[in-house]
C-alpha positions in Angstrom: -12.8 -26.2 -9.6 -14.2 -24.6 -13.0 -17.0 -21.9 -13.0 -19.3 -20.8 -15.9 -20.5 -17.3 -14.8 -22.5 -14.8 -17.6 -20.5 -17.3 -20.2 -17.0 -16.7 -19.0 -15.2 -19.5 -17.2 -13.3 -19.2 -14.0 -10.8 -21.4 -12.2 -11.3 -21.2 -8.2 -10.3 -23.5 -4.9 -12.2 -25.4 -3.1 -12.3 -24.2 0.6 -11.5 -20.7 0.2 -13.1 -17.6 -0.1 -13.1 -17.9 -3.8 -16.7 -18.9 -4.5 -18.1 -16.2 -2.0 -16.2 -14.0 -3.8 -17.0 -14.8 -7.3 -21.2 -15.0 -6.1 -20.3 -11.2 -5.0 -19.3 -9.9 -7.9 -21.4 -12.2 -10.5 -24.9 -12.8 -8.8 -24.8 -9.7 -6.1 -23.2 -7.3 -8.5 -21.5 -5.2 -5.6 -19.7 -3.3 -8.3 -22.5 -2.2 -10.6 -24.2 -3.3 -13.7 -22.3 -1.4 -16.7 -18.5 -0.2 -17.4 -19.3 0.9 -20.9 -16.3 2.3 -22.3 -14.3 2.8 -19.3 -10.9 2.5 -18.0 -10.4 0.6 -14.9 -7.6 0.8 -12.2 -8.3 -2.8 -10.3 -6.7 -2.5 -7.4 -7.0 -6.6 -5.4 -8.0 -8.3 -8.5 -7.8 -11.3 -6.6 -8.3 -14.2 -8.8 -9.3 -11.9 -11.7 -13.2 -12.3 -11.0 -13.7 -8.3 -10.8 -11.3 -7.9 -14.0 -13.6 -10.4 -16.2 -16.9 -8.7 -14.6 -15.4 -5.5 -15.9 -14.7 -6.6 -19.0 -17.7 -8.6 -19.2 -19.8 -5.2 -18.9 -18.0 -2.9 -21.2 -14.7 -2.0 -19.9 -12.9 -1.2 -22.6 -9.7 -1.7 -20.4 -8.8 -3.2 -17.1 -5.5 -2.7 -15.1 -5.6 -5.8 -12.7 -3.2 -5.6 -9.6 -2.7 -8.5 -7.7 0.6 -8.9 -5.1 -0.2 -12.5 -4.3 1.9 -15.1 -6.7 -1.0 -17.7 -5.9 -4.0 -15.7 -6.4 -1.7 -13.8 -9.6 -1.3 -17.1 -11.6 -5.1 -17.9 -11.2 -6.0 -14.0 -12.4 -3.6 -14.7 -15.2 -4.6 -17.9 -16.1 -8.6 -17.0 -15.7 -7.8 -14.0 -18.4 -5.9 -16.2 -20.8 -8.9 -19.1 -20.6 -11.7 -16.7 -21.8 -9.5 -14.3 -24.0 -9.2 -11.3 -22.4 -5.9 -10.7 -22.6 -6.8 -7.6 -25.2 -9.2 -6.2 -22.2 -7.4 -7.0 -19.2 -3.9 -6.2 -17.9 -2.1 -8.2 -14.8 0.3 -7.3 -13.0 2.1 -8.5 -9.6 2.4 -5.5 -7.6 1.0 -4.5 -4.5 -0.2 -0.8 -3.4 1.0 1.2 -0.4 2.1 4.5 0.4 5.8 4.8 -1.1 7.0 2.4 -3.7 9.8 -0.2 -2.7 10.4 -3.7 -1.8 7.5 -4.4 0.8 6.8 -8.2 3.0 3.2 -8.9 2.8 1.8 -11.6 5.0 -0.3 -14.6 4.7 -3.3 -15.9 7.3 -1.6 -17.9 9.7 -4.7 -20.6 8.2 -2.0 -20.6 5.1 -4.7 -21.1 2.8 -5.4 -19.4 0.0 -7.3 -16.1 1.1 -8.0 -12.7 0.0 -6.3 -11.3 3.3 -3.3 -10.8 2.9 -1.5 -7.5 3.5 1.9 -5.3 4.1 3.0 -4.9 7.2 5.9 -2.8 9.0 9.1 -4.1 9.7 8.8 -4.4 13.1 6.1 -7.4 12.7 8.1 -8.8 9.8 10.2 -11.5 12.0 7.2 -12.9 13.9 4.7 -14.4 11.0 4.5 -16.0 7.6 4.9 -14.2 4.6 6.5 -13.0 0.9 8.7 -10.6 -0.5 7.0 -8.3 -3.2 7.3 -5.3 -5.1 5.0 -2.3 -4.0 4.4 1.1 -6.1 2.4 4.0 -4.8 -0.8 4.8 -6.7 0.6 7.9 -8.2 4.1 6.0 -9.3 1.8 3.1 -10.9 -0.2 5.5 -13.0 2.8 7.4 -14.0 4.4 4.3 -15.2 1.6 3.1 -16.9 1.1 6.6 -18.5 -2.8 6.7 -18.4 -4.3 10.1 -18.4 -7.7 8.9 -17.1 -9.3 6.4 -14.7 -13.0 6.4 -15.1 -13.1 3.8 -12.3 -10.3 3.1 -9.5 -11.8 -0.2 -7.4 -9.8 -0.8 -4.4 -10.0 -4.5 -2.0 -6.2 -4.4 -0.5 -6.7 -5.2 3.2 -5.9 -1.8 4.5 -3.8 -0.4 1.9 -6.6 1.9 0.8 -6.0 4.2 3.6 -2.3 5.2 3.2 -2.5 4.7 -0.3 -5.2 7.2 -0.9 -4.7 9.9 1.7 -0.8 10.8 -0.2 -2.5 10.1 -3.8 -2.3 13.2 -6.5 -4.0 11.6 -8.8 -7.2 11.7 -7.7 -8.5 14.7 -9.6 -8.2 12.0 -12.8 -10.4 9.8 -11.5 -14.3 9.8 -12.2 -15.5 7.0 -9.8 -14.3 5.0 -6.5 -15.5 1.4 -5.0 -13.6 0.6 -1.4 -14.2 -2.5 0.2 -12.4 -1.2 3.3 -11.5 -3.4 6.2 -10.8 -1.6 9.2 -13.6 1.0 9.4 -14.0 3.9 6.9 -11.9 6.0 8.9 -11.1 9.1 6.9 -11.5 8.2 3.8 -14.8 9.9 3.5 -13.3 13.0 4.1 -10.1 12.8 2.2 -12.6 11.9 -0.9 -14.6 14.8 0.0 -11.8 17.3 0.2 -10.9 15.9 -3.7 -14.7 16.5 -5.0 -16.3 13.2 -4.4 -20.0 12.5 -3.8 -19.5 9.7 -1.0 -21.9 7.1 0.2 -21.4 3.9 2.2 -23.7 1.0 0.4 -23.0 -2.0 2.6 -21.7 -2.5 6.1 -21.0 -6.3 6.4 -19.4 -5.8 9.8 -18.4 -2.7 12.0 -15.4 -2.5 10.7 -16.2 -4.4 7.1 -18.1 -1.8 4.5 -18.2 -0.4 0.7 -17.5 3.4 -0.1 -18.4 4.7 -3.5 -17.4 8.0 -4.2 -18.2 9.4 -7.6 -18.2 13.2 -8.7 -21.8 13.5 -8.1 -25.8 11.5 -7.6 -25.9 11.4 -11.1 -22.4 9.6 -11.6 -23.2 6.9 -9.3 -26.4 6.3 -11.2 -24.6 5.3 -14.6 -23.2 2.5 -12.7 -25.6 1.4 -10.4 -29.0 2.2 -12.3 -30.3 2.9 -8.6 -31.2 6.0 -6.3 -28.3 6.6 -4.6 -29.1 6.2 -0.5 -28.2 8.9 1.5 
């Protein structure tokens, strides 16, 4: 199925979250308005919908990391169709705590899904899943050898929790979106303790939400062009 959103094209599947996901970031604009300028730590780029948002809106660059080999060759193939490979760059990794060599599970639905996640090895012999390379936040920064993030957006099913609360890199980073996906949990607080303004925009379920954290009220208003709700 081939979308035409804002003039950029996108590839999706039919009975999957893809659509919803797309109308999210598109229509409801849950990540702001305007990048101008920025650099852009994507963490679940998914099927690259964020990444060409991004772009779309100013980002001067985009680092889009997506562990799934499915969702992976859409991102890349949705970049390469509307020529953002100068703007926007994929890679097949996925986020924890430590780097290493990590299984990451699929919905036991086996269709193509944003939910899919890392989990111990002690679950690792009872469902469905896929070998993949993981790096730690501070490992993938290193590596990449960027000296700023002016916006780090992270949608990993649960990896936002361990991969933030060991992160040292923080103190480079200017703004934060979470989609977080079993409860904020502490990551108010660990933002807070690193000099973050924190707000909670959107609860779609008790545990479902969206954290911002940015260095202060007026930082959250370059993006979002709104009062910020306290």
């Amino acid at each position: 199925m081939i979308l035409e959103k804002a003039g950029y094209t996108l590839v999706s599947r039919a009975d999957t979250s893809d659509l919803a996901t797309i109308f999210d970031v598109f229509e409801d604009r849950v990540y702001g308005k305007s990048f101008e300028g920025m650099v852009i730590l994507d963490i679940g780029a998914y099927i690259g919908d964020s990444a060409i948002y991004f772009a779309a809106n100013g980002a001067d660059l985009v680092i889009a990391v997506e562990p799934d080999p499915e969702n992976y060759r859409l991102a890349l193939l949705n970049t390469l169709m509307n020529n953002l490979a100068d703007k926007i760059l994929m890679i097949k990794t996925a986020i924890s705590s430590e780097s290493g060599k990590k299984l990451m599970i699929i919905p036991t639905d086996s269709k193509p899904s944003t939910k899919v996640s890392i989990v111990k090895d002690k679950d690792s012999d009872s469902r469905e899943g896929f070998s993949v390379i993981s790096a730690s936040l501070d490992d993938l920064v290193s590596c990449l050898g960027l000296n700023r993030i002016d916006l780090l957006k992270l949608d990993c099913e649960g990896c936002e929790y361990e991969a933030l609360k060991k992160s040292k890199v923080l103190e480079m980073i200017r703004h934060i979106i979470i989609e977080y996906h079993e409860g904020p949990k502490d990551l108010p607080q660990i933002l807070a303790k690193n000099g973050f303004y924190v707000i909670e925009i959107t609860r779609e379920t008790y545990k479902q939400g969206l954290l911002l954290a940015t260095r202060g009220p007026k930082e959250l208003m370059k993006i979002y062009r709104l009062p910020p709700k306290i």
